[in-house]
N, C-alpha and C positions, 0 to 999 in steps of 0.2 A: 778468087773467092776471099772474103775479109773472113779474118780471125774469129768473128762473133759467128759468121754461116761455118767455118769449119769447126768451131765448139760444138754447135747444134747437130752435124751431121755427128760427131762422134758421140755424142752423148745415147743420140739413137742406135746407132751400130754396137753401141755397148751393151746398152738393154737388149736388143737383141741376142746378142752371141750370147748373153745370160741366159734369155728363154733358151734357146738349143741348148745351150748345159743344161739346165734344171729338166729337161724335158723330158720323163723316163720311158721306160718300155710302156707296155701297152697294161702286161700283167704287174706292174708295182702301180698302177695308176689309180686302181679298183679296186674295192675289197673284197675278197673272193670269201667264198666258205668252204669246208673241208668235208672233203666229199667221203661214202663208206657204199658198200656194195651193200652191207644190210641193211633193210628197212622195214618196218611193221609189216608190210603187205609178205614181201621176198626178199629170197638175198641172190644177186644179181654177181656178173663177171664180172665188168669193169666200170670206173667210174672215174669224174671229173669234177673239178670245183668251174662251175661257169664264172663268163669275167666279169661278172657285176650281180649288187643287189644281194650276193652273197648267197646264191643258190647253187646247187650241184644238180648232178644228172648220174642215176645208176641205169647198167643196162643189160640186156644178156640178148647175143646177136644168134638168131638161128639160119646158117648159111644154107641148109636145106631147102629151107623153103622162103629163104630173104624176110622171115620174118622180126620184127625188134620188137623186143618187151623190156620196158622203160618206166623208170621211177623219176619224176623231177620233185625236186624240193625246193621250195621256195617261201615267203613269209610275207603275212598282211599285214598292212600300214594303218590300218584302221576296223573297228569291229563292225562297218557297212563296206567295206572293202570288198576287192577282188583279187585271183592271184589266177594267173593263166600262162598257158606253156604248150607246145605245137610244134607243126613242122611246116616249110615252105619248101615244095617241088623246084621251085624254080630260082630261088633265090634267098640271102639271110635278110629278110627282109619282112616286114610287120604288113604290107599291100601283097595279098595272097596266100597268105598265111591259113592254115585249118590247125583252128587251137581249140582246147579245154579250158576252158574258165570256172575256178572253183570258186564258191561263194555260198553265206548263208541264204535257206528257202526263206525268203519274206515272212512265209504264211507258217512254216512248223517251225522255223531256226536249224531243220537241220540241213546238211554241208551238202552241197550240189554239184555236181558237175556237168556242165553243160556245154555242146557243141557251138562251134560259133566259125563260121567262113568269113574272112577280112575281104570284103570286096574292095578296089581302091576309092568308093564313096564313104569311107568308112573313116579318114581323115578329115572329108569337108562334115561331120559330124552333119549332116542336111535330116536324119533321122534316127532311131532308137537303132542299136546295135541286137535283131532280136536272132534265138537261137533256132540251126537248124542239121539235118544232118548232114555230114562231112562225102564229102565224094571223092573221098579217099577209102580204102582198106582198113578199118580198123575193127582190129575184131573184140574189140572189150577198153574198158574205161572205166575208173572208179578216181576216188578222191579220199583222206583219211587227214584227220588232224594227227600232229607228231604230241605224244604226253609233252609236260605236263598239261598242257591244251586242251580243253572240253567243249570253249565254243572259239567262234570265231572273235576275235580280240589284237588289239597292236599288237603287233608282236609274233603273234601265232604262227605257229610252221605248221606248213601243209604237203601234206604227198601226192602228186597229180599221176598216176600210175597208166600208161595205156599199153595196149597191142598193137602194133599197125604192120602189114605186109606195103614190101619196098620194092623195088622193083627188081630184078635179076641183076646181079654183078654191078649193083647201085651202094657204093658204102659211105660214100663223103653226104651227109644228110645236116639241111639246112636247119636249126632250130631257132626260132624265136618263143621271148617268153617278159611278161611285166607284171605289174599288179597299180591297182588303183585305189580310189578313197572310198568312192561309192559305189553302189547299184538300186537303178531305177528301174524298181520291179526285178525282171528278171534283165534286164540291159546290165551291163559296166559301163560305166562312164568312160570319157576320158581317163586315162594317166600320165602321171606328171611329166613333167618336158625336161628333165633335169639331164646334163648329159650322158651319166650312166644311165636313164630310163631310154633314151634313144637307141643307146649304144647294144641293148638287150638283144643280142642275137652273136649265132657263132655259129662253123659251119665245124662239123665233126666227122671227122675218120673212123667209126662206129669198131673196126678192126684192130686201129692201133691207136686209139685215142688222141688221136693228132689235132690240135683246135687250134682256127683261125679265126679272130676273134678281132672286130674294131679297133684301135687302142684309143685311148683317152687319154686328156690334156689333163697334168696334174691339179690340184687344187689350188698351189703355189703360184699356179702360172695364169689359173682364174681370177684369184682374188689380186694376184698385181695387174691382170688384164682394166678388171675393173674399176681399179681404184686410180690407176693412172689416166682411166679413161672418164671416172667422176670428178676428179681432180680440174683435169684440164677443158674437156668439151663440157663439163657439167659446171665449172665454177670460174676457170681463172678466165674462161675468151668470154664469159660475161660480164665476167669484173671488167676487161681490157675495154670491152664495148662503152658499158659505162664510164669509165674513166674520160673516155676519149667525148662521149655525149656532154658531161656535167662539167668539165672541168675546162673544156677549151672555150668556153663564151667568159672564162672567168680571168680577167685581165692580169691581174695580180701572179696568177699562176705561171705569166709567159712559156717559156719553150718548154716548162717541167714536163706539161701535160702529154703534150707527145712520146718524149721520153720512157714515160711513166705507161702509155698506153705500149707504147713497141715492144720496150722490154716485159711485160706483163702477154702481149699476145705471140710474142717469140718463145716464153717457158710453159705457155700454153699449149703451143701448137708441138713444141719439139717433145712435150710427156703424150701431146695425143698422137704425136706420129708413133712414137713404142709403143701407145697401148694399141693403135692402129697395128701394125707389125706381130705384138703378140697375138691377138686376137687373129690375123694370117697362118702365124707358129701354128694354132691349138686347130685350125680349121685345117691345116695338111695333117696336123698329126690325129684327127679327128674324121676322114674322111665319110662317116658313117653319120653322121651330126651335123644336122643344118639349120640354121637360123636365117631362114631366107630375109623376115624384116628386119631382124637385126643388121644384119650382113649388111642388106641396102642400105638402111638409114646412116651404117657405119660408113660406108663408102661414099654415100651422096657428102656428108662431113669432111671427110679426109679429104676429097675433090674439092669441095669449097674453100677449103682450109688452105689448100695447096695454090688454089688461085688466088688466093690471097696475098701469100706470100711471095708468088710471082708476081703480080700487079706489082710490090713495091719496088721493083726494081723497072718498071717501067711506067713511075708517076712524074708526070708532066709537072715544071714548073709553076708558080701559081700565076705569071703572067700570059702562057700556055694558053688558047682558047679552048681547048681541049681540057683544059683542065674540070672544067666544072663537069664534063663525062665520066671524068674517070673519077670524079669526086660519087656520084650518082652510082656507077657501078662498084665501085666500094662500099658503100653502104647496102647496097641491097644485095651484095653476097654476104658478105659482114655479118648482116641481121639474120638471112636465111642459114647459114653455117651455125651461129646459136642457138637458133630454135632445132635446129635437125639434130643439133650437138645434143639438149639438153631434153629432147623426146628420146634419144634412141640410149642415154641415161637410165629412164626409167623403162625400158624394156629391155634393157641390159638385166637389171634387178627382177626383171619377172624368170628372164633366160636362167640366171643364177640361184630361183628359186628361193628371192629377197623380198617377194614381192610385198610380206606385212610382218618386215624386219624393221628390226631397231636401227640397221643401217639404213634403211630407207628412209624413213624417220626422221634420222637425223640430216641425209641429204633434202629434203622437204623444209626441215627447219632451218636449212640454211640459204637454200635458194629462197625461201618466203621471206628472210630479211632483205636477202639483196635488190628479191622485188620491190620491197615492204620501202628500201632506203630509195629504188628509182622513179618509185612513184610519188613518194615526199619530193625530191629534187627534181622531177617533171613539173607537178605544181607549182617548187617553187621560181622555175625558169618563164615558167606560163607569169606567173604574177609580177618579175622582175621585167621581159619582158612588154606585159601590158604598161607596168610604170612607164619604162621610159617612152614607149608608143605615145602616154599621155604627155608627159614632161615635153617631148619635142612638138608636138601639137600647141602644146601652150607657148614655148619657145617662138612658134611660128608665127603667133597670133600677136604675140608681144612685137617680133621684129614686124609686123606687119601695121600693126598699132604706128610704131616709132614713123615707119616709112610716109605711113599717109599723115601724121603729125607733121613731118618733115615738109612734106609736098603746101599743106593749107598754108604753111607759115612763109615758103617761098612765094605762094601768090600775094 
């Protein structure tokens, strides 16, 4: 292995064993809220701060008859928002789910609570999320704004209060809970994909308050996932591409261009193999979290990328007849690693919930230059090009001129 592949691998192993340091538990990842057994409605045994979103849970467990009577608290994002909290029989999980969804009535403004069963067609959003009743046990259900609060508003904390009988000698009980932007009619939309809003679910030991809870990728470990990952698949293996397009037909340049292109898609490919890598880190320590098109688009890259960098150590001489194959199959990975590179860029930014940031913005502004400069030097290869196509045409005509001058004046 040459010095410059043993730089690259450690730079990566570096960044790495950095995400495992930076990586922390599950409960410093989240911002939790701080939870109280009293609440407007009742005052409750015992109680939890849940790991995200910053909601709590109070509850009072009746072993008699397995029945829980339970207060969740939680907070709207928006004054057409929604805020909703439940339980899943079967798993911590949002497909199967029997929740209460609080929200304002369209028609009076005031505070609703309503039933709602998460069938699993409830992801392909294919129609209206409408409400209906629970087939489950629940013997009562209200909802209450927390003061200073009067209506529903950013910000606003809400009490989702229910009864529900559990089953006999049943105490580890599955909850999920989220809230969203809007509601159409009486539907809630979608909510946001952000990885604490996936992460919304914990399973609870009702007896001894014991919570098993997701963990999540620090913030730390997102924004350098990102940035190393817009850096390199989003800028520098375009740049590298480019270089290598414009600059090798340019005589003057001789062997710079190569150079220029290797070392440029060598520090490309070696920040997107880390952010390839972190982005593995936050997906083990995220097991709850999935970004399936992300994920793909990320991996079809990394594969490309990888073949890449293997092809050079098996590139045919240029006297080779083989070589103009492997010339051909380098470029059409080359091109397709770019574009996968720099689509799964901006869905990285939708993932990180960037999608109408100023970061986004400003990566838009910078790939519209690099476009902005390949498509000037496209043109101007097209027209240097055409010249000399004409220039050796006329050249032709001229040597052909002389020839047959040559020839009348020999008879």
């Amino acid at each position: 292995m040459s010095s410059q592949a043993r730089g690259m691998l450690l730079v990566a192993l570096a960044v790495v064993a950095a995400a495992v340091v930076l990586l922390p538990d599950g409960a410093d990842a989240v911002a939790a809220g701080r939870c109280t057994t009293s609440t407007p409605l009742k005052t409750y045994d015992k109680c939890i701060a849940l790991p995200t979103q910053g909601a709590t849970l109070a509850w009072t467990y009746d072993a008699r008859n397995a029945t829980l009577d339970a207060a969740f608290t939680g907070s709207f994002i928006s004054p057409s928002g929604w805020v909703a909290w439940g339980v899943n029989a079967d798993a911590p999980a949002m497909t199967g789910a029997r929740v209460l969804a609080a929200f304002s009535d369209p028609s009076t403004g005031a505070l609703l609570a309503l039933p709602f069963v998460l069938s699993p067609d409830v992801k392909l959003q294919a129609s209206p999320l409408v409400s209906r009743p629970l087939d489950i046990p629940l013997l009562s259900s209200q909802a209450s704004l927390l003061a200073p609060a009067r209506t529903v508003r950013d910000g606003a904390a809400v009490t989702i209060a229910a009864t529900v009988r559990l089953s006999p000698n049943r105490t580890r009980v599955h909850f999920v809970w989220n809230r969203g932007l809007y509601v159409q009619g009486y539907s809630p939309t979608i909510h946001p994909t952000d990885a604490s809003d996936l992460a919304s679910h914990a399973t609870v030991d009702i007896l001894t308050t014991a919570t098993e809870a997701s963990p999540i990728a620090s913030a730390t470990l997102q924004w350098l996932h990102g940035s190393l990952n817009a850096l390199s698949w989003g800028l520098l293996l375009p740049v590298g591409a480019a270089v290598a397009r414009y600059l090798r037909p340019c005589a003057s340049t001789g062997p710079a261009w190569f150079y220029a292109h290797a070392a440029i898609q060598a520090t490309g490919y070696t920040m997107g193999a880390a952010g390839f890598a972190l982005g593995l880190v936050m997906g083990a320590a995220s097991p709850g979290v999935t970004y399936k098109l992300h994920r793909g688009l990320g991996i079809a890259a990394a594969t490309a990328g990888s073949l890449q960098t293997l092809a050079m150590f098996f590139r045919p001489k240029t006297t080779n007849r083989y070589r103009k194959y492997w010339k051909s199959y380098h470029h059409l990975v080359g091109y397709g690693c770019v574009v996968v590179g720099v689509v799964n860029v901006f869905q990285g930014f939708e993932v990180m919930g960037l999608g109408a940031s100023y970061w986004k913005l400003g990566y838009c502004l910078a790939l519209a230059t690099l476009i902005g400069a390949c498509v000037a030097l496209e043109v101007n290869a097209w027209v240097v090009f055409c010249r000399r196509q004409q220039e050796e045409k006329l050249m032709r005509r001229e040597v052909e001129d002389v020839v047959v001058k040559d020839r009348a004046a020999a008879f």
